[in-house]
N, C-alpha and C positions, 0 to 999 in steps of 0.2 A: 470554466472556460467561457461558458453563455456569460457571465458580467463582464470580459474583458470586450467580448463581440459587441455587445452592447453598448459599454464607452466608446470603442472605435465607432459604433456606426455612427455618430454623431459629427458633422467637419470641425464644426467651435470646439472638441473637444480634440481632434487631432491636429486642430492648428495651437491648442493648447500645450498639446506635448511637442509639437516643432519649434517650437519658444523653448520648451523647459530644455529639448535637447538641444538647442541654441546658444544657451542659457541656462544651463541647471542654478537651482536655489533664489527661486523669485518668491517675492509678497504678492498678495495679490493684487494689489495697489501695481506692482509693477508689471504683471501679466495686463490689468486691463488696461494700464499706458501702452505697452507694446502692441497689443489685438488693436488698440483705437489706430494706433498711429501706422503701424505697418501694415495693417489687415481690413483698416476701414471697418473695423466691427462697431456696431455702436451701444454693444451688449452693458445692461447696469453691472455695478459689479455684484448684485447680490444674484445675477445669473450667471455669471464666470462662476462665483463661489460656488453656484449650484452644480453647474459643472465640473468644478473641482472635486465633490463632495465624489459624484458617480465613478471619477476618474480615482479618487482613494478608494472605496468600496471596493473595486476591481482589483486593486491593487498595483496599479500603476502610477499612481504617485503617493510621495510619501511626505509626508511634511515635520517639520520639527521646532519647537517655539524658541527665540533667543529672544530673552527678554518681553518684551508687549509685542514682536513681530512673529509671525508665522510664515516659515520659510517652504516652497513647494518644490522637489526635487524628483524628478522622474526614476520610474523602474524598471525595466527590461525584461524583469524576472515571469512575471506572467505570459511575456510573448516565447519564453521559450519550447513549451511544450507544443505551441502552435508550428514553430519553426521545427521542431523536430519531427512534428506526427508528419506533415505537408512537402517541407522542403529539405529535409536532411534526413533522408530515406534511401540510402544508396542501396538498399535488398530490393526494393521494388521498382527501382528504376534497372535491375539486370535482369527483370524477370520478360 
């Protein structure tokens, strides 16, 4: 759970996943079109990539290769234990 807290704490990495869930299944070529153009970021992309890398580690994003392209598709799976310990606790909120 500390490596997803960790990706999140960063903005370039959760304006990274409000693109993917924008947009699931970008290059990265097309995330740092998107961050330049929408977001005004003016990050290289071998910093996006870096960010990327943190954001798979964690396990919220996943990527899959078709052909010479690598495609980056978001995951939810990790925020659910968060969502369950924090916000979908109905025993502790009748106590």
């Amino acid at each position: 759970m500390g490596d997803v807290f960790k990706a999140l704490a960063d903005p370039t990495r959760r304006i990274i996943l409000d693109e993917l869930t924008d947009r699931n299944g970008q290059t990265l070529f097309e995330i740092c079109s998107r961050l330049t153009t929408k977001h005004h970021l003016g990050s290289s992309r071998q910093a996006i990539s870096q960010h990327l890398d943190v954001l798979e580690a964690a396990g919220l994003v996943e990527t899959r290769r078709e052909g010479r392209y690598k495609f980056h598709y978001i995951n939810t799976a990790p925020l659910e234990p968060i969502i369950e310990r924090w916000l979908r606790n109905p025993e502790k909120d009748a106590e």
